[in-house]
C-alpha positions in Angstrom: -29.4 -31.2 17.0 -27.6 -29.3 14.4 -29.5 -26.2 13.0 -28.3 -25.2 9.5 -28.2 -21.9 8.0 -27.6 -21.0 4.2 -25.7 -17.4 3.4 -25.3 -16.3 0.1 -22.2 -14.6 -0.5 -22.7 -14.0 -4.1 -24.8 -10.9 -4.0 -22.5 -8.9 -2.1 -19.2 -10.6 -3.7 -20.7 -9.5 -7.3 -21.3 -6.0 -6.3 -17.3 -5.8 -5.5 -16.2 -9.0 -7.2 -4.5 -41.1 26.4 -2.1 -38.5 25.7 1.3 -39.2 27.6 4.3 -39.0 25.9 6.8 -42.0 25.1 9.6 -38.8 24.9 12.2 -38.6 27.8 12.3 -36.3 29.2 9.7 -33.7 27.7 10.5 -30.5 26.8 8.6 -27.4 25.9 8.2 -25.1 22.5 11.3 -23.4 23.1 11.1 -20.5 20.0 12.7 -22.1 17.3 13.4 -20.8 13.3 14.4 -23.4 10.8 17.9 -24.0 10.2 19.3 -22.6 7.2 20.0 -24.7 4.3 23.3 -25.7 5.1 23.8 -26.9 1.3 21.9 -26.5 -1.9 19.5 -29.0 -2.5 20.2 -31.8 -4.6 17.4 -31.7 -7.5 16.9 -34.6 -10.5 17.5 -33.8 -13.9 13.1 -33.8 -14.1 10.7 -33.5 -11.0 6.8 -34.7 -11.2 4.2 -33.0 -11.2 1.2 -34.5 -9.2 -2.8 -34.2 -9.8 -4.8 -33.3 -6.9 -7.9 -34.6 -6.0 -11.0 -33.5 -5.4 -12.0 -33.5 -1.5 -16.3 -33.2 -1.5 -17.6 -30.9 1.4 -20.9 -29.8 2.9 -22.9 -29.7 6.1 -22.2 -33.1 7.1 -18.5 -33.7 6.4 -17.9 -30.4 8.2 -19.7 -30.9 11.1 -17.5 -34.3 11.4 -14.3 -32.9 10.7 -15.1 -30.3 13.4 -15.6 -33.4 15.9 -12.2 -34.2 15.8 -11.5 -31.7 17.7 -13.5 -32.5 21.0 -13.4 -28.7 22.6 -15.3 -27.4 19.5 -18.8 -28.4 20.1 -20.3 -27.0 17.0 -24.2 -26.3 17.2 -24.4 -25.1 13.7 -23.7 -25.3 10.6 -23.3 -22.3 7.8 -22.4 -21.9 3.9 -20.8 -19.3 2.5 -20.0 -18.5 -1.3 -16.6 -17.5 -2.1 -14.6 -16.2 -4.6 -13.5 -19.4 -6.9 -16.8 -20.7 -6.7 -16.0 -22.6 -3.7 -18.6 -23.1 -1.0 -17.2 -22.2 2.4 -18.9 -24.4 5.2 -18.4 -23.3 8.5 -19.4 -25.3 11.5 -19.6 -23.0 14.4 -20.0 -22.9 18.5 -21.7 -19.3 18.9 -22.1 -19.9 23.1 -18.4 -20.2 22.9 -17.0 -18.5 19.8 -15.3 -22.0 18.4 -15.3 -21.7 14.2 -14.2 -24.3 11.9 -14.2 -24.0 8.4 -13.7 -25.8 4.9 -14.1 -25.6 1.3 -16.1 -27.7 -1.0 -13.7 -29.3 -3.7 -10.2 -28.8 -1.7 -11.1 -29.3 1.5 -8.5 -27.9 4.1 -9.2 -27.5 7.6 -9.3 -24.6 9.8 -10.2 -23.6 13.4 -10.3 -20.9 15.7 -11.6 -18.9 18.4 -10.5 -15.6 17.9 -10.8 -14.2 21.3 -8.4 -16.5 22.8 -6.1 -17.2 20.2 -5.3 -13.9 19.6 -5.9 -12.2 22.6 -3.5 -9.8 24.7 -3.3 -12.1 27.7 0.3 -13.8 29.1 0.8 -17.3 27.8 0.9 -19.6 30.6 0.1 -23.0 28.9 3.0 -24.9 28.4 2.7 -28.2 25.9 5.8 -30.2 24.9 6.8 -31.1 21.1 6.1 -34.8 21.6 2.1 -33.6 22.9 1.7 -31.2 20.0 3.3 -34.9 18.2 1.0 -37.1 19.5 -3.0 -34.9 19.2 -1.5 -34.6 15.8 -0.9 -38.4 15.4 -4.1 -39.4 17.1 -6.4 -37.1 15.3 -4.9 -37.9 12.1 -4.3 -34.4 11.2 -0.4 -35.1 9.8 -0.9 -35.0 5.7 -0.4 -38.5 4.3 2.9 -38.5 2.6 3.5 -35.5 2.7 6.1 -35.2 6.6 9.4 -36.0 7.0 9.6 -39.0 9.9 11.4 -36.5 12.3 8.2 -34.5 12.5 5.9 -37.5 13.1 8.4 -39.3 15.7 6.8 -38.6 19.1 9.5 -40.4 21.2 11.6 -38.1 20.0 12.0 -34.4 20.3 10.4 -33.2 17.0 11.8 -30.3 15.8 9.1 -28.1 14.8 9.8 -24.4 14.3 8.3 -22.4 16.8 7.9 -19.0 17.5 6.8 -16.8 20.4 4.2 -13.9 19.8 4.8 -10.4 22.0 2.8 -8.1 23.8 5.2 -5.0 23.9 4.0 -1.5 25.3 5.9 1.8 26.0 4.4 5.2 28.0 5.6 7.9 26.1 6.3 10.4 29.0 8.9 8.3 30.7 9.7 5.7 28.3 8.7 2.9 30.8 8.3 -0.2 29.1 7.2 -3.8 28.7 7.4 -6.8 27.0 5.1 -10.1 27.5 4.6 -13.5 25.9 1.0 -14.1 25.1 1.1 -17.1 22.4 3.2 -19.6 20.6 2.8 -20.2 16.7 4.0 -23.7 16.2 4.5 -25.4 12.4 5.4 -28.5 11.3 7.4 -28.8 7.8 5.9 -30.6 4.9 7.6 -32.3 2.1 7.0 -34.6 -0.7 9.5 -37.2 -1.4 10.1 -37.8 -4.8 13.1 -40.1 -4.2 13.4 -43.7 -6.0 16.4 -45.5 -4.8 16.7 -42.9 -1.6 14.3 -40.5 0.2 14.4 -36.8 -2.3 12.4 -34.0 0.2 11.4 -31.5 -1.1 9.4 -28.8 0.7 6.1 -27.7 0.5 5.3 -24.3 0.1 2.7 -21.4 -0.8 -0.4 -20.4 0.8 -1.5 -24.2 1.5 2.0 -25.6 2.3 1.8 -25.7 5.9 0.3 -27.0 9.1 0.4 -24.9 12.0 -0.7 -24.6 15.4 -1.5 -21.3 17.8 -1.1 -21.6 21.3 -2.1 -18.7 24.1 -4.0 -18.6 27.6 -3.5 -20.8 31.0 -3.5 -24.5 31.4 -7.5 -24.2 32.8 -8.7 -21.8 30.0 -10.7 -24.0 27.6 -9.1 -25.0 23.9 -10.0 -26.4 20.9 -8.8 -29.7 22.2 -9.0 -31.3 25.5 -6.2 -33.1 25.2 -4.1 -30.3 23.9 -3.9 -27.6 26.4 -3.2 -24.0 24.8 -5.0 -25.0 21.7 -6.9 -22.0 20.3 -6.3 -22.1 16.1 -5.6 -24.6 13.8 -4.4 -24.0 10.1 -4.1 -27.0 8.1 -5.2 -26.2 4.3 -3.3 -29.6 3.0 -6.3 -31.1 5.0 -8.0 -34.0 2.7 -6.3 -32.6 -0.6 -4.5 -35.9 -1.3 -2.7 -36.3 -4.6 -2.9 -39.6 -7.0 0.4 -41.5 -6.9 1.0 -41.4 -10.5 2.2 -38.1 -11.4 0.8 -36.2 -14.4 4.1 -36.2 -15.7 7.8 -35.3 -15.3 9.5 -32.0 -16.5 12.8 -30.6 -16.7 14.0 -28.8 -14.0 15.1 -25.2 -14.1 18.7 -25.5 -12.9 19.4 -23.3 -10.0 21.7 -21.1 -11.9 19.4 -20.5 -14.8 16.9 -19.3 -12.1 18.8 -16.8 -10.1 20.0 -15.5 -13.6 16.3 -15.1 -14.9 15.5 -13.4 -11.3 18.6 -10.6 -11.4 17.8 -9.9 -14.8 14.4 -8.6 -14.0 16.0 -5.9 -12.5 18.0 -2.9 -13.8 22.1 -3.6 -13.9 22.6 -0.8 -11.3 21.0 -2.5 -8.7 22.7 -4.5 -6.3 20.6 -7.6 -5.9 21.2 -10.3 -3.6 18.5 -13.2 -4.7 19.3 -15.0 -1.0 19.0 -19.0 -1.2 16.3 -20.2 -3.6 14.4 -23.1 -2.8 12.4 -25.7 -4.5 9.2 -26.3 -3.6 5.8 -27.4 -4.4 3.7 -24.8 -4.7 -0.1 -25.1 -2.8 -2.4 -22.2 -2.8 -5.1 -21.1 -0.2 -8.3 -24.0 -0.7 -10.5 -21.3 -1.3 -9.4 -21.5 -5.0 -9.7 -23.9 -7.2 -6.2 -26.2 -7.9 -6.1 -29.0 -9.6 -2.4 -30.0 -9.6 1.0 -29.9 -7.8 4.2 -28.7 -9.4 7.5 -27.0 -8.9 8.4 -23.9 -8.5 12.0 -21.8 -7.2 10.8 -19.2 -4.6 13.1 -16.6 -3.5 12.3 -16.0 0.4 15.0 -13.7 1.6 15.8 -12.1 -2.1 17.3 -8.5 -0.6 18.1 -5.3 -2.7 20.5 -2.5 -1.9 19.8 0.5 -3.0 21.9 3.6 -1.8 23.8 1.4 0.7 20.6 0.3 2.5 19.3 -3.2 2.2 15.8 -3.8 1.1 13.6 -7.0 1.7 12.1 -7.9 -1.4 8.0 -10.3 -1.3 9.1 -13.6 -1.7 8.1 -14.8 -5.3 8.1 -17.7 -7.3 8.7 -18.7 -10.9 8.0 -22.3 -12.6 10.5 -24.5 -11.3 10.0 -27.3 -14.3 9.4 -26.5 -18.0 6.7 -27.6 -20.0 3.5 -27.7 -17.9 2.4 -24.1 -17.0 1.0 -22.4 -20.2 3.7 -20.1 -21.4 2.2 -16.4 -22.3 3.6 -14.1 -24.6 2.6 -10.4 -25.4 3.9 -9.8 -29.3 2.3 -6.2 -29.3 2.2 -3.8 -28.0 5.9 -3.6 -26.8 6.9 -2.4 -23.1 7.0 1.5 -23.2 5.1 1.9 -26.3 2.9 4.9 -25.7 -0.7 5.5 -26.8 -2.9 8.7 -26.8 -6.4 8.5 -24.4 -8.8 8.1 -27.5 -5.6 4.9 -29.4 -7.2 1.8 -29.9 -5.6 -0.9 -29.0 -4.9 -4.2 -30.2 -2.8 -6.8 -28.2 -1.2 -9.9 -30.1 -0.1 -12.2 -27.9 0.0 -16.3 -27.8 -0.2 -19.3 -25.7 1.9 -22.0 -25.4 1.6 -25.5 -23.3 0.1 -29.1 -23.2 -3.1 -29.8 -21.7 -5.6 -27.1 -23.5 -7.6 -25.6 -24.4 -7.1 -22.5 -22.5 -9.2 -20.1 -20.7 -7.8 -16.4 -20.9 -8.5 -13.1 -19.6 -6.7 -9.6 -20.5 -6.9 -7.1 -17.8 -5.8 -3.5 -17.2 -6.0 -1.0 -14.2 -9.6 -0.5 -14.9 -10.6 -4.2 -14.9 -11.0 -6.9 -17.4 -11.0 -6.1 -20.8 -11.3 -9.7 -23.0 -11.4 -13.5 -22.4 -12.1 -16.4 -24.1 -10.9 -19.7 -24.2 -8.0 -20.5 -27.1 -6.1 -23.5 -28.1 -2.1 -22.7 -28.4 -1.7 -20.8 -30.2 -1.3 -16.7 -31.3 -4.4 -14.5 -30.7 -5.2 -11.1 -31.3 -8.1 -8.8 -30.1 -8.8 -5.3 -30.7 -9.6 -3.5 -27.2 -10.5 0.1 -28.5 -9.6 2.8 -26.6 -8.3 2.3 -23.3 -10.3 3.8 -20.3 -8.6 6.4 -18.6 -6.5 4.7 -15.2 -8.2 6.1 -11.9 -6.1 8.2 -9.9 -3.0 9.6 -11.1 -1.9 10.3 -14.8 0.1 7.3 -16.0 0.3 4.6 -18.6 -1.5 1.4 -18.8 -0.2 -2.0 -17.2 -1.9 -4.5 -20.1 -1.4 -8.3 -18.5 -3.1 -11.7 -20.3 -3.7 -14.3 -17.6 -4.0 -17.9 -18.7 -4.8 -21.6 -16.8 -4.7 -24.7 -18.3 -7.1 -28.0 -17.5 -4.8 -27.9 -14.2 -6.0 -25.0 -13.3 -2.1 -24.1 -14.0 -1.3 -20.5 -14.6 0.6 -18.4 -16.8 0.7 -14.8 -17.4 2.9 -12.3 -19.1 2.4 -8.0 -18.8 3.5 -5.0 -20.8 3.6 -1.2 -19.7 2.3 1.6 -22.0 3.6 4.8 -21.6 6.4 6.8 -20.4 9.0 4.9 -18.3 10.2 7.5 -16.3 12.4 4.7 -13.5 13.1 1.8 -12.9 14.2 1.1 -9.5 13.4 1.9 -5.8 15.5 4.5 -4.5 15.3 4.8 -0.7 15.9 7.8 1.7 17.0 7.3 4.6 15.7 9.5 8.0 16.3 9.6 11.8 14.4 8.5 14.0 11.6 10.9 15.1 12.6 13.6 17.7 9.4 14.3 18.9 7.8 10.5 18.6 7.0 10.3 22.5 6.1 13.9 22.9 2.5 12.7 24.6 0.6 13.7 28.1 -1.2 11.5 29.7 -5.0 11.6 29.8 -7.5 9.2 31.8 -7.8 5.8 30.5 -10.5 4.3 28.9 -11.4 0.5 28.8 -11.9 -1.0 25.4 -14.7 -1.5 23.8 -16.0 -3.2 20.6 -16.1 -0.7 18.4 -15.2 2.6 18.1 -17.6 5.7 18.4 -20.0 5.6 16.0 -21.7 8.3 14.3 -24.8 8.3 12.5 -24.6 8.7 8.5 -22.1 9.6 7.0 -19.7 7.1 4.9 -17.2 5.6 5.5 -14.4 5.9 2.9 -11.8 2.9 1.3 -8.5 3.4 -0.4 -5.7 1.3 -1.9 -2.5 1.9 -3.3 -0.5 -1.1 -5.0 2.7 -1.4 -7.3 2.4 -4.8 -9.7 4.8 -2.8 -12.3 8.2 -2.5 -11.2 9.3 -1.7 -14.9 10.4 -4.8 -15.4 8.3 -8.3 -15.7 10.6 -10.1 -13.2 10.6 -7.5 -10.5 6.8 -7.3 -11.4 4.7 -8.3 -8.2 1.8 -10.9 -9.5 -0.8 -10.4 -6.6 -0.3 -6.9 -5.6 -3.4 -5.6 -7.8 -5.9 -8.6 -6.9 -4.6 -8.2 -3.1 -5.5 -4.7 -2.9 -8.6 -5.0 -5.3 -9.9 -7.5 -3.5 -9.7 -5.7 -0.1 -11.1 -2.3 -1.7 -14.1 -4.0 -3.9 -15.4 -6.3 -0.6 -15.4 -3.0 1.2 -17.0 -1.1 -1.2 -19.5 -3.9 -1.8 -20.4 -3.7 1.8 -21.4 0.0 1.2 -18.1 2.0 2.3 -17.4 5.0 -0.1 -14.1 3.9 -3.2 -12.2 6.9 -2.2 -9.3 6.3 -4.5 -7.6 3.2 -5.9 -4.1 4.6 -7.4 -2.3 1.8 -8.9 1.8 1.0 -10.2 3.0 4.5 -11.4 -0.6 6.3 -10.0 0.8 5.3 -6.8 3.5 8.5 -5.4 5.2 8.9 -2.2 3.4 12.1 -1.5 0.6 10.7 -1.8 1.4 9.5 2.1 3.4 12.3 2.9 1.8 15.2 5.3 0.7 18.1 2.8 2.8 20.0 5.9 6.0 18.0 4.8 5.5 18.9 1.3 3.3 15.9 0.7 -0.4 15.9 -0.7 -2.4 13.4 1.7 -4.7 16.2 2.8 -5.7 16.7 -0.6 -5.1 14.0 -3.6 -3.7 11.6 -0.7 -4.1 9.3 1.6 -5.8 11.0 4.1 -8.9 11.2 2.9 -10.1 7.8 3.5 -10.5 6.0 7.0 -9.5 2.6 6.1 -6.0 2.8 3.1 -4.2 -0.4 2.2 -0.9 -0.6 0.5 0.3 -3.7 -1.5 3.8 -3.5 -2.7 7.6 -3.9 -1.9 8.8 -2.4 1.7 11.3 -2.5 4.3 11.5 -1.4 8.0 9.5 1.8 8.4 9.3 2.2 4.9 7.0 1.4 1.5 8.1 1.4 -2.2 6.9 2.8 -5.9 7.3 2.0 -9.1 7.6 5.8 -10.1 9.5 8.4 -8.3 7.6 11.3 -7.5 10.2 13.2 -5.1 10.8 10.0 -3.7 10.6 6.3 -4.5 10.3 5.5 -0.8 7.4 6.4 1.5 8.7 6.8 5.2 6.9 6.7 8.7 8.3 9.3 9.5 6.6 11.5 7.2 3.0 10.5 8.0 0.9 12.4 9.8 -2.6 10.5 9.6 -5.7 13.3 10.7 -8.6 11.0 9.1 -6.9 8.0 8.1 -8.5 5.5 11.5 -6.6 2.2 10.0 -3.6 2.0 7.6 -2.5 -1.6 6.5 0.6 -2.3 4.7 0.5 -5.7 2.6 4.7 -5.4 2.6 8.1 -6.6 3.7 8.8 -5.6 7.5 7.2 -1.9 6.9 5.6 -2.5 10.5 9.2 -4.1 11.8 8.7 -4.3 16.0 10.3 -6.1 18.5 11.2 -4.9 22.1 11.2 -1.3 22.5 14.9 0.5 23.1 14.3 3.9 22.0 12.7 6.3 19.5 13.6 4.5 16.0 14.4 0.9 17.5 12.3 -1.0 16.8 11.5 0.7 13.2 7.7 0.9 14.0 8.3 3.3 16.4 8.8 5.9 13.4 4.7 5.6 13.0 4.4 7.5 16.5 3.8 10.9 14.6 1.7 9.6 12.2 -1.1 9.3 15.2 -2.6 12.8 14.4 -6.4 10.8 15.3 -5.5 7.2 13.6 -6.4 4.0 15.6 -4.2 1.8 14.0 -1.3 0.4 11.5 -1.5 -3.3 10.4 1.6 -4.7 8.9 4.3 -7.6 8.7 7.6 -7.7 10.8 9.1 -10.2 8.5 9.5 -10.8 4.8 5.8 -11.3 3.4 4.9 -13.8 0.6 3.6 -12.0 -2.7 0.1 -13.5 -2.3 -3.4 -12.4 -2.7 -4.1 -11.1 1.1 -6.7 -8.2 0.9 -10.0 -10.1 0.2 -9.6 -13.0 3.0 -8.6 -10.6 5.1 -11.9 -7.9 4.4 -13.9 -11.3 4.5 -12.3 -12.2 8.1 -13.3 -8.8 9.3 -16.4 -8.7 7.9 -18.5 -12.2 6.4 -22.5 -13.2 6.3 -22.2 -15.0 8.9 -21.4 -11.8 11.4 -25.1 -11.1 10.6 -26.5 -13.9 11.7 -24.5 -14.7 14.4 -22.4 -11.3 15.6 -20.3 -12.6 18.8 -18.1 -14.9 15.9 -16.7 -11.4 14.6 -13.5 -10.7 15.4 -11.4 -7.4 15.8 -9.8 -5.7 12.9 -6.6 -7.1 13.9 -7.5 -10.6 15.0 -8.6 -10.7 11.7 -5.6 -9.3 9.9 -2.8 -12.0 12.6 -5.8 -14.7 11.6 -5.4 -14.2 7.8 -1.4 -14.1 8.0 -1.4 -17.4 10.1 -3.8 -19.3 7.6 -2.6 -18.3 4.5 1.4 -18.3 5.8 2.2 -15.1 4.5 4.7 -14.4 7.3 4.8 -12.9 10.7 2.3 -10.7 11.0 2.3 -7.1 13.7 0.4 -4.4 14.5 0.3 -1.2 16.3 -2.1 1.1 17.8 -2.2 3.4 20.4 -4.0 4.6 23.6 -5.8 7.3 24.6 -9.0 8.7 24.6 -9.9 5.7 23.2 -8.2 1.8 23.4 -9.4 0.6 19.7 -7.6 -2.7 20.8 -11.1 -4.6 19.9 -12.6 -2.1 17.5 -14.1 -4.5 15.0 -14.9 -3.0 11.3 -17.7 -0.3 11.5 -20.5 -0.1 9.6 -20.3 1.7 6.8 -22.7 4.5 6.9 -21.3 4.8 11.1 -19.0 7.6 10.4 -17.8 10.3 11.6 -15.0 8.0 13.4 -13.8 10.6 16.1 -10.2 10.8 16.2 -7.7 9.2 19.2 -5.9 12.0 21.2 -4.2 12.4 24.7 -1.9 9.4 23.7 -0.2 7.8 27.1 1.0 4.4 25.3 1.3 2.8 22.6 1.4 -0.8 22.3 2.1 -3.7 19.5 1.2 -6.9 19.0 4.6 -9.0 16.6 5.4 -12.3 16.0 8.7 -13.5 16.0 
């Protein structure tokens, strides 16, 4: 019998805001990337744009959805409140750790058990594409309409991409090191047709536009799925969100051209941009917000910049692929750059343009929201007052007006007051670390849940993020809300706001060790045991939008005494792969910055500009850890969990070992501090997917 359990969310969020295959013969998830577009793609004059409908959740349909999956054997049932006003239902396994979760209204389909998915064990399981093909087919998990046949023909070899996930691990002293399999992330490509007289794909994308697969552990350790061997996490957000066949209507496309030129002029003529191969897509966000329709956009994954002959990965973005259905925003005053003294008032004029109104609005700044309302198109104008001052470092004001139509459509447009004083990323280059292995080897502990805990004081947050680029193209949409939304669930669970220094309150030496020059020991960093940075970044490396000594933070130049996690919500600033030697892979330029730190959390890929921080501070720490406290997982389960769901690319970590292993340090309590520092270092190891 099912026992259900209600958890309010709200409280806390408002305080922070059988099976054989017909294939022959089988073969087995060899790691496989997609092929690159050998062509561009071939696009109508107009594309559609598709309503979504609504998919009803709650206790019942969750629990159901959960039995498809026979190795679950949920015993209970929770809700959660969530941001978007979406009830989370969760249907959980707490003798086992199996969790399955959806949302009420959009649906989606997720499950996991954290320990084994995302464990540091060697992968032994071995299923073939055509069995991943058929538990797919049989439990009716492929989207309808929405996969090419060559994914859903088992006979055949279905050529999903796959990729392997490594276990590498060096001992400083001797440089002795390994390197070990322990899962498989499988996907399978979606796409809508949109063709009349012949079949028009085109892909899928965004938070929602995927369904993938996690394989780790031996053929006899239990899964998900009986009939699936390996099976420990499923991400399938498309999950019951079906679309009515009738499109809302059909737009002019953005030629390719026009898009590439409206990317490249976002950024300043002396920069070498390469925008990479756009793509067409429709765009599907994470279920856990609301989204009421389907519609085109060009997304720029692989867009590079060099700067100073070095090449820098730029977050994939998107811009409206079609004209004419997202509200078009326009700020008439104040102008970019225009500067204001603290006690100004303000007025902003801006207007709204688009079908389907009225609108709903809301005008934000650093500090928070300022206005909304709801507005027909249209021109507007509101008078703000005086500005409060931005928290952190003197700078200017970063004024955006956010609007969604009926769809639940978006459209937004931003202006910068005050003094521009650059407008482009410079980077400077270092050696690798000279003295990165220089480590003795102590005794070794075993790991443990969590870390040392002391009893009282707080536990401190901070966040750095860069939204304003100087210039509204280059502009990162969900680099504020990502970090926000990280910082404000922390600090709504009780840990101390130590800083939040946002676009040009956000300096290089703010990382950089107050030895070096820097000032993390005093207006820094490292005065918080948990920082976050959302922004651009490269290998080893992490960008500004004002250059304070440097645009570029480096590694190398870290030296982290208090600081227990540091997470990077950037391009390949945690790059890994097998170890060679000091400086290859890149995130073997963090090895100085273990002055006491457990642990950096990054990407070694390209990362999609989305919204990360708040799933991820929910994974680590959510209601229904209270109630039932085996389902928690580690800090970095959580943070590989979070990339796989919301597909915002290949995910890595590294921590080191010493007096302590923090490998399965889950998030502390937040009056649990002092954290005592890691020391004695004999290895480090990390976790990348490739």
């Amino acid at each position: 019998m099912s026992h259900k359990r209600i958890v309010n969310l709200f409280v806390i969020f408002a305080l922070a805001l059988s099976y054989i295959s017909l294939a022959a013969p089988p073969t087995t998830l060899a790691s496989r990337d997609p092929a690159p577009p050998s062509r561009p793609q071939s696009l109508p004059p107009t594309m559609p744009v598709f309503h979504i409908l609504p998919y009803p959740v709650d206790d019942v349909v969750v629990m159901d959805n959960a039995a498809l999956l026979n190795g679950v054997g949920a015993t209970e049932v929770s809700m959660v409140g969530n941001r978007g006003m979406l009830d989370n239902f969760f249907a959980l396994n707490p003798d086992d750790g199996n969790m399955v979760n959806q949302f009420d209204g959009t649906g989606g389909l997720f499950a996991v058990n954290f320990e084994k998915a995302f464990g540091e064990t060697q992968m032994t399981v071995d299923p073939t594409p055509a069995d991943v093909c058929n538990f797919l087919t049989n439990r009716g998990l492929f989207p309808a309409n929405t996969v090419e046949p060559q994914y859903i023909n088992c006979r055949s070899d279905p050529p999903y991409i796959v990729n392997s996930i490594h276990l590498t691990t060096v001992d400083p002293a001797d440089e002795t090191t390994t390197d070990t399999i322990i899962g498989k992330l499988v996907q399978i490509p979606l796409a809508i047709d949109i063709g009349t007289l012949a079949p028009d794909y085109i892909p899928v994308g965004g938070p929602g536009g995927h369904l993938s697969l996690l394989f780790a552990g031996a053929p006899a350790t239990p899964s998900l799925d009986d009939t699936l061997p390996g099976l420990q996490a499923l991400s399938a957000p498309l999950f019951g969100r079906a679309r009515e066949a009738t499109p809302i209507g059909s737009y002019p496309v953005v030629p390719m051209p026009l898009a590439v030129s409206r990317f490249k002029a976002g950024f300043p003529a002396e920069m070498a941009v390469d925008p990479g191969t756009p793509v067409m897509e429709y765009y599907l966000g994470y279920p856990d917000m609301p989204q009421d329709a389907l519609m085109p956009v060009w997304s720029f994954p692989d867009a590079t910049a060099d700067i100073g002959g070095t090449t820098v990965a730029l977050k994939e973005t998107t811009m409206p692929g079609v004209e004419g259905f997202a509200p078009v925003v326009s700020i008439l005053n104040p102008l970019d750059g225009d500067v204001f003294l603290p006690d100004d008032p303000i007025t902003i004029d801006f207007s709204i343009a688009g079908d389907f109104g009225p609108f709903t609005f809301t005008i934000s700044s650093e500090g928070g929201e300022l206005a909304n309302g709801v507005m027909d198109s249209g021109a507007n104008s509101i008078d703000l007052g005086p500005l409060p001052n931005p928290e952190g470092h003197p700078s200017g004001h970063i004024l955006t007006v956010h609007a969604e139509n009926t769809y639940n459509q978006a459209g937004e447009a931003a202006v910068f007051t005050g003094p521009v004083q650059t407008v482009y990323l410079p980077l400077t280059a270092h050696n690798a670390s000279e003295s990165a292995l220089a480590f003795g080897p102590p005794l070794r502990p075993a790991a443990s849940e969590n870390p040392p805990q002391g009893s009282g004081p707080q536990l401190g947050v901070g966040i750095e993020w860069v939204m304003n680029y100087h210039d509204p193209e280059l502009n990162l949409g969900q680099t504020k809300p990502d970090a926000e939304g990280f910082y404000n669930w922390l600090g709504g669970n009780g840990w101390a706001k130590k800083f939040n220094y946002g676009n040009d309150a956000a300096w290089e030496k703010d990382w950089r060790d107050c030895t070096l020059g820097g000032i993390d020991c005093t207006y820094g960093v490292d005065r918080a045991d948990f920082v976050y940075f959302s922004g651009h970044g490269s290998p080893s490396a992490w960008y500004f939008g004002k250059v304070k000594d440097y645009g570029g933070a480096w590694a190398g130049n870290a030296r982290f005494q208090n600081v227990r996690w540091a997470a990077f919500s950037s391009c390949k600033t945690v790059k890994a792969g097998p170890y060679i030697g000091p400086g290859n892979p890149p995130l073997t330029e963090f090895f100085n910055s273990f002055q006491g730190a457990y642990m950096m959390l990054g990407f070694n890929s390209n990362m999609a500009d989305v919204a990360f921080g708040f799933p991820f501070a929910l994974g680590m720490r959510n209601p229904i850890y209270d109630i039932w406290p085996s389902l928690q997982p580690t800090i970095a389960q959580a943070w590989v969990s979070t990339a796989f769901n919301l597909h915002a690319g290949k995910p890595s970590y590294l921590y080191a070992v010493g007096n302590l292993n923090p490998v399965n340090y889950k998030l502390p309590a937040a009056f649990s501090g002092p954290l005592p520092p890691l020391t004695g270092i004999y290895q480090f190891r990390w976790v990348w997917w490739g």
